[in-house]
C-alpha positions in Angstrom: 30.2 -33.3 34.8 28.1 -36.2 34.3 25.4 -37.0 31.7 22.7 -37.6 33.9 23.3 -33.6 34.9 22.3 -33.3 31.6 25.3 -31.0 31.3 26.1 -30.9 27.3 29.9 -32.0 26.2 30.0 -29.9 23.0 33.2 -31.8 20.5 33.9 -30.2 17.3 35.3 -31.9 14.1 36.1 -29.7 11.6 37.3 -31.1 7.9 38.3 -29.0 5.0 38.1 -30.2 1.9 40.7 -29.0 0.3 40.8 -28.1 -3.8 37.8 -27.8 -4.5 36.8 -24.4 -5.7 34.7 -22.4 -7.9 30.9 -23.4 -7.7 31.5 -27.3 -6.5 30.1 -27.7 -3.3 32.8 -28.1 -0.3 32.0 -29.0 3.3 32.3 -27.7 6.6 31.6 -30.7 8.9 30.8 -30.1 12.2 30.3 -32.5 14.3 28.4 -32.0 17.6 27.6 -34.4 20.5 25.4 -33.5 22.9 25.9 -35.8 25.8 22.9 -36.1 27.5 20.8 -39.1 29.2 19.1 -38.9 25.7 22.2 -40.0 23.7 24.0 -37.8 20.8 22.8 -36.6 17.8 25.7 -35.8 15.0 25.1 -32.2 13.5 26.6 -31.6 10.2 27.0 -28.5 8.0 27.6 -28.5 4.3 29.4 -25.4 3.0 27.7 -24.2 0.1 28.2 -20.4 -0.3 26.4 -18.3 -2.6 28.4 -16.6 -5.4 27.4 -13.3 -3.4 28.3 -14.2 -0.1 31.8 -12.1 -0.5 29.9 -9.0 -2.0 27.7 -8.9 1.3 28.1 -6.2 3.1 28.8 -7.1 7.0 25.8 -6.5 9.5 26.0 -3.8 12.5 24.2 -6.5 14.5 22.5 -9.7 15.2 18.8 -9.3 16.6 16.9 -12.0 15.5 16.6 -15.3 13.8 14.2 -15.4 10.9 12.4 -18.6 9.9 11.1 -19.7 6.6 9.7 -22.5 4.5 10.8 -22.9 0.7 7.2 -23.7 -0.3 8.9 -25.7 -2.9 11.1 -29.3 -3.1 14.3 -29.6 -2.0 16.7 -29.2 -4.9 14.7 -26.3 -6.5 14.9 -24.5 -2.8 18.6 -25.4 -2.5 19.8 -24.1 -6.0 17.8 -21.1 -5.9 18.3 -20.1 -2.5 22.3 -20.1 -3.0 22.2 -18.9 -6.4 20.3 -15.4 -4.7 22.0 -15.9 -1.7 18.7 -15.5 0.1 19.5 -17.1 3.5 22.4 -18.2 5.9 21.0 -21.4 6.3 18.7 -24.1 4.6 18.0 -27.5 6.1 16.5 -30.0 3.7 13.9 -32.4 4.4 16.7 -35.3 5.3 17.9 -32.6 8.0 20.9 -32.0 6.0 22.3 -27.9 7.1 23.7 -26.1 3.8 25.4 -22.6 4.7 24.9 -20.3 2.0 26.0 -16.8 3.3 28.2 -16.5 5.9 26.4 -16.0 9.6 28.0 -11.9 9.8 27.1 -10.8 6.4 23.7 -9.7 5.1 21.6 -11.8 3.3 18.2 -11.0 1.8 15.9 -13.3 3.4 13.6 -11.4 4.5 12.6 -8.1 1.7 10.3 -5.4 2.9 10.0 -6.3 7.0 9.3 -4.8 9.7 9.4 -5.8 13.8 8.5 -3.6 16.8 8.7 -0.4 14.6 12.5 -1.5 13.1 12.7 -2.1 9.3 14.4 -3.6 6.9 15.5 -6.5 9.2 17.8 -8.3 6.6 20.3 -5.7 8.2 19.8 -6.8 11.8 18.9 -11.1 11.5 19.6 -14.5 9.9 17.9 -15.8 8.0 17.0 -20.1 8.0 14.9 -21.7 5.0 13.5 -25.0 5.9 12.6 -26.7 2.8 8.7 -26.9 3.0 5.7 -25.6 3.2 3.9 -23.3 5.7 1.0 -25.1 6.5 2.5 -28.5 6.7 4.8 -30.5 9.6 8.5 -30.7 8.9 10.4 -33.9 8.9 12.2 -35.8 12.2 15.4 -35.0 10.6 14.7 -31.6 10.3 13.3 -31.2 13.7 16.4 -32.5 15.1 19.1 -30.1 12.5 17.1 -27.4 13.1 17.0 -27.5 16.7 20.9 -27.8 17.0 21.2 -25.1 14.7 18.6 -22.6 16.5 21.0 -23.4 19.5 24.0 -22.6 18.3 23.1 -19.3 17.2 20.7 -18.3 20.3 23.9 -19.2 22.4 26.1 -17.1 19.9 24.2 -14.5 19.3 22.0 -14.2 22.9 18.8 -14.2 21.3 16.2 -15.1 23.3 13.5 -17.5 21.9 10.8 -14.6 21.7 13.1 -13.0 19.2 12.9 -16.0 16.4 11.0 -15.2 14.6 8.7 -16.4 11.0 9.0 -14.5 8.1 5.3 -14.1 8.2 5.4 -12.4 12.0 7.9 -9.8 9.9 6.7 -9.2 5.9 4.3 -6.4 5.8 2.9 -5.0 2.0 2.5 -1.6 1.2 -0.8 0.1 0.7 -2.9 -1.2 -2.3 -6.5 -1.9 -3.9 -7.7 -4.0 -1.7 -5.7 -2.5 1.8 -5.9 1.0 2.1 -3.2 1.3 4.5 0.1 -1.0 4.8 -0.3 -3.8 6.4 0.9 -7.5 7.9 0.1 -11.1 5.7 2.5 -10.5 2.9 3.2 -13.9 3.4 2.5 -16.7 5.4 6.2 -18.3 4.8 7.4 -20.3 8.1 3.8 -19.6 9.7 4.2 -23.2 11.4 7.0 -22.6 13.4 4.7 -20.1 15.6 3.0 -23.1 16.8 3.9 -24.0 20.1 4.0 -27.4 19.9 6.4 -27.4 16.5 8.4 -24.5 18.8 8.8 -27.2 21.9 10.0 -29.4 19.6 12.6 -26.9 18.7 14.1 -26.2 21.8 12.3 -23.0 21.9 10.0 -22.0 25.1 8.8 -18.9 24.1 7.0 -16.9 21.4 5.5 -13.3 20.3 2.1 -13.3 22.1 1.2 -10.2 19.4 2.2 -8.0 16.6 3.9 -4.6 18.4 3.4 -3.3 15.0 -0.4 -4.2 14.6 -0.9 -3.0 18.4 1.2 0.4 18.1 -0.9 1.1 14.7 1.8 1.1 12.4 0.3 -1.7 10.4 -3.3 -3.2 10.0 -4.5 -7.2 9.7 -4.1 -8.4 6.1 -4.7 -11.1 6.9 -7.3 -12.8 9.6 -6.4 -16.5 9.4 -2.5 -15.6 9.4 -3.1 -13.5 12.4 -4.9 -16.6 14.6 -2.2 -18.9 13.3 0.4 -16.6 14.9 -0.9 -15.6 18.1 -4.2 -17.6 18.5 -4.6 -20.1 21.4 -3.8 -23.6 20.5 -7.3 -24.5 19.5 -7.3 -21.0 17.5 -4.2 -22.1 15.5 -5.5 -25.6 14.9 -8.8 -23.9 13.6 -7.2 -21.2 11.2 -4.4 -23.5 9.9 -7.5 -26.0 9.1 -9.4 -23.1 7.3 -6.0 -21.8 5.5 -5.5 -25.9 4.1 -9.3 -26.2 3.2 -9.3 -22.6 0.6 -5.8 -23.5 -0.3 -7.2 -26.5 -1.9 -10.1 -25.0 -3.7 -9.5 -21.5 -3.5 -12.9 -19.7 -5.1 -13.2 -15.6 -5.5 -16.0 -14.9 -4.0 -18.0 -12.8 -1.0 -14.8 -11.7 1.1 -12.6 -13.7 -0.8 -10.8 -11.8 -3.2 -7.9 -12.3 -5.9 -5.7 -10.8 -3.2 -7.1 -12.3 -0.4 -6.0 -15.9 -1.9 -2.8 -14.9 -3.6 -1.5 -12.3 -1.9 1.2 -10.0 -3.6 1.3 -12.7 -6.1 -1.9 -12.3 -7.4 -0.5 -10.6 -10.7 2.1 -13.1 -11.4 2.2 -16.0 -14.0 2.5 -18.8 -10.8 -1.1 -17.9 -10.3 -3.9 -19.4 -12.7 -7.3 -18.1 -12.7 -9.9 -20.5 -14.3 -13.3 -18.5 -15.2 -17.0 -20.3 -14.6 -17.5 -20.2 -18.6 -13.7 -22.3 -18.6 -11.7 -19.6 -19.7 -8.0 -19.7 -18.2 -5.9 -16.6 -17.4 -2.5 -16.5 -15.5 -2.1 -13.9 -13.0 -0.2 -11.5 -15.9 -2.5 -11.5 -18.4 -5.6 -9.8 -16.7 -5.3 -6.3 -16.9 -9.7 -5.2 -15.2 -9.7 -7.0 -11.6 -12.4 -5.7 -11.1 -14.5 -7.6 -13.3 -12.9 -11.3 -12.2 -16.8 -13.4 -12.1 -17.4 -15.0 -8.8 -16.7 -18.4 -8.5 -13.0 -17.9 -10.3 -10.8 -20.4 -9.0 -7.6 -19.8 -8.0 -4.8 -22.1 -8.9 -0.8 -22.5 -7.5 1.7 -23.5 -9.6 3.2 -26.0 -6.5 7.3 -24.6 -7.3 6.0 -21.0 -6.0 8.5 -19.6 -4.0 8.0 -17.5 -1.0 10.9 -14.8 -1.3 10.2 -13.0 -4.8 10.7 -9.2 -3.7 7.4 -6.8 -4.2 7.7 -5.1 -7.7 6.7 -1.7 -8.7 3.1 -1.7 -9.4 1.8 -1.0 -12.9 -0.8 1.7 -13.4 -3.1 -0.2 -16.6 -2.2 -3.9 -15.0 -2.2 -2.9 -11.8 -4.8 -0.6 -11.4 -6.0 3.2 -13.3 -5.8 5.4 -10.2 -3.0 6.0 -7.9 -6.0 4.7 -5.0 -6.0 1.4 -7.1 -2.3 1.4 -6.7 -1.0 3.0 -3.2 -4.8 3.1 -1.2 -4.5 5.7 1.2 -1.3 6.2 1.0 -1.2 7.5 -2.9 -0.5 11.2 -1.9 1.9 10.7 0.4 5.6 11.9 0.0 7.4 8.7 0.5 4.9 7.0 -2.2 6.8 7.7 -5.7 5.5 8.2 -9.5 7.3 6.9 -12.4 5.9 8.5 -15.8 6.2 6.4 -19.2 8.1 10.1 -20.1 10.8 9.8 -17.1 9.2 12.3 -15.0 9.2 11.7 -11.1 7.3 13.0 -8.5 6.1 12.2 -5.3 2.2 11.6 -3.9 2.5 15.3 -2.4 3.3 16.9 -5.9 0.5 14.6 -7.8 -2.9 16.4 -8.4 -6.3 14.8 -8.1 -6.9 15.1 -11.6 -3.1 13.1 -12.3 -4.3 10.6 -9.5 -7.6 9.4 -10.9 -6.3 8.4 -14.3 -2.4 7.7 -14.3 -1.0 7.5 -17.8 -0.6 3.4 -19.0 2.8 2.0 -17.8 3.1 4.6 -14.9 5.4 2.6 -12.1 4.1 3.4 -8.9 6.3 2.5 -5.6 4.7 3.2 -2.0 6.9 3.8 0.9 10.4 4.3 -0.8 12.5 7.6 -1.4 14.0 8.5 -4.5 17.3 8.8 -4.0 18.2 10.7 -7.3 20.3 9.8 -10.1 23.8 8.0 -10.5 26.2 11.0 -12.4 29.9 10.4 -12.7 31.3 11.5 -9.6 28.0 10.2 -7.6 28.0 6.3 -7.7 24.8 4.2 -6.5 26.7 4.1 -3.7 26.8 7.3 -2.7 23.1 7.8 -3.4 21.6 4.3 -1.4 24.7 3.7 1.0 25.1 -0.1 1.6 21.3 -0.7 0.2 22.7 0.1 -3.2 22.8 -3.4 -4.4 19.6 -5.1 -2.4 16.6 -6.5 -4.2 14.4 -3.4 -2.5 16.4 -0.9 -4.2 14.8 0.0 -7.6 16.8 0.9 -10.4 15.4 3.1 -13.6 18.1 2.4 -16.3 18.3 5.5 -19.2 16.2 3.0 -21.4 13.6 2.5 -19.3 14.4 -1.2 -17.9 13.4 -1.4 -14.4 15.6 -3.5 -12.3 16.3 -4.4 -8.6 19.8 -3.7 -6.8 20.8 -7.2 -6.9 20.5 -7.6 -10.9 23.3 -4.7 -11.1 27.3 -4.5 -11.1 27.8 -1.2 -9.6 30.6 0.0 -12.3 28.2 -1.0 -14.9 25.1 1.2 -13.9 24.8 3.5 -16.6 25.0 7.5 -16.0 21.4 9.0 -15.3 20.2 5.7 -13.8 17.1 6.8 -11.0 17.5 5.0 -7.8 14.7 4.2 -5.4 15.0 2.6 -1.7 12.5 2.0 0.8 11.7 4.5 3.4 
């Protein structure tokens, strides 16, 4: 086979470094020429598992390829991303390709998802965090690692190129205040690599030309500009990434522009400052009535935000006073749960309309998850959440009140009369 066939000659050198162990970083190299008419590029991958990566449990399947962006520089990405073990993959902005959890184990990349009516896709994808930001062009070394990369796995894996994905085609929120129903624009991680110019660049000829979800009814629009970004025309996409750039850079609440619509589920969180027309300054975790946020609050990033902090349990008194303010329309459902300050649980079907309008302060409210019951000797978290037992979805109630996520918990160590929630 010749070159000019454009038939690719695929030579593999791998090297071991031997003896080094523990948390220092040992390689993998791989090195793959692609013998075209174009020339070669040399593809390398740098070993760098998370301390995790053997606790993983082993995924059923391979579906889908999930891309993100770190939203953050690169060594802050890198560190955090292994540390968490929150992807397979991360390609730096010199195109370097780290492997944090190995390609057939789970890692959680991509939280509280959903894709043509399947959830929870963590169990069924990989997951590949390109360090950068959503609304910005990656660099010509990336372009060219990542491109191998999405290769390799399509070819390993047969997923076609409709089936990679962004993490902000997948992450859907819950009901809440401002969305009365659950619904997509969560985040806007990895929104550029629906573009179909950046996707040519990747090798990849085809995209999602919708949302199933959106179109079946299962979830609403969260978020308009997302949305055109996604599946918009070209000129569409140009427009709405143009629109996201110009109110990321002076984000103001205002008519239609609320605290939510700019910060999403981060809105709450101390990486978000709001700075008052009389001058006053409040982070995200200080405001209790949001409500009564002036117009013309501006709305300000700390730049080292990071797209993949899991969705807490929202906080009736910080949150919200009603179980509306907290779970919308979906506050008397059965799979929306109620954690009292006392320890009582209940589900939306078992709360009254008197409990509902005024929760008690420090009342945890989760929408869409199942209470799975409580750890006893003789019933381990295991037993009650299966293989979810240890994911950052899964919420843990310890006997002292602490609430925790799966991943901050040794499973021997979970106390007796722990509560356990998991999404639905």
């Amino acid at each position: 086979m010749s070159a000019g066939e454009g038939v690719q000659h695929i030579f593999w050198r791998i090297e071991l470094m031997a003896g080094l162990a523990g948390n220092r970083l040992f390689s993998l190299c791989v090195a793959v020429c692609a013998m075209t008419g174009h020339g070669a590029h040399a593809f390398t991958v740098l070993k760098y598992y998370s301390p995790h990566n053997r606790e993983r449990p082993v995924r059923a399947g391979t579906d889908y390829i999930i891309l993100h962006t770190t939203e953050a520089p690169d060594s802050s990405s890198l560190r955090k991303l292994r540390d968490n073990g929150e992807a397979h993959y991360c390609v730096d902005s010199s195109g370097n390709v780290y492997a944090l959890v190995e390609n057939n184990r789970v890692a959680f990349h991509a939280g509280r998802s959903m894709w043509n009516g399947r959830t929870e896709l963590d169990s069924c994808s990989i997951g590949i965090e390109v360090c950068g930001y959503h609304d910005r062009d990656i660099t010509p070394a990336q372009y060219a690692s990542l491109r191998e990369l999405l290769a390799r796995l399509k070819a390993a894996y047969r997923i076609p190129d409709e089936r990679v994905l962004t993490h902000s085609m997948v992450a859907y929120a819950t009901a809440n205040r401002w969305h009365k129903r659950p619904h997509r624009g969560r985040k806007r991680c990895g929104m550029i690599f629906a573009m179909p110019s950046v996707r040519r660049r990747l090798g990849l000829a085809g995209r999602p030309l919708y949302d199933p979800d959106v179109r079946a009814g299962r979830l609403d629009v969260g978020d308009a500009y997302l949305a055109r970004v996604l599946y918009g025309s070209g000129v569409e996409q140009q427009y709405a990434i143009a629109d996201i750039r110009q109110a990321a850079s002076g984000s103001v609440i205002g008519p239609g522009k609320s605290a939510w619509t700019i910060a999403g589920p981060k809105y709450n969180s101390a990486e978000v400052l709001y700075v008052f027309p009389n001058g006053d300054e409040y982070r995200g975790n200080q405001i209790r009535n949001w409500s009564a946020i002036p117009p013309g609050t501006r709305v300000v990033f700390a730049e080292s935000q990071m797209e993949n902090l899991e969705e807490s349990a929202r906080l009736a008194g910080f949150d919200g006073r009603s179980a509306a303010d907290l779970a919308g329309d979906q506050w008397q459902l059965p799979s929306t749960i109620y954690i009292f300050p006392s320890g009582r649980v209940c589900r939306g079907s078992e709360l009254s309309a008197s409990e509902g309008a005024r929760l008690p302060d420090g009342t945890r409210v989760l929408p869409g998850y199942v209470f799975g019951g409580r750890v006893a000797p003789g019933r381990s978290a295991f037993d009650a959440a299966g293989r979810r037992w240890n994911w950052p979805s899964t919420i843990y109630r310890l006997p002292d009140g602490r609430i925790v996520g799966g991943n901050q918990l040794s499973e021997k160590a979970i106390p007796a009369g722990s509560l356990i929630f998991f999404p639905e």
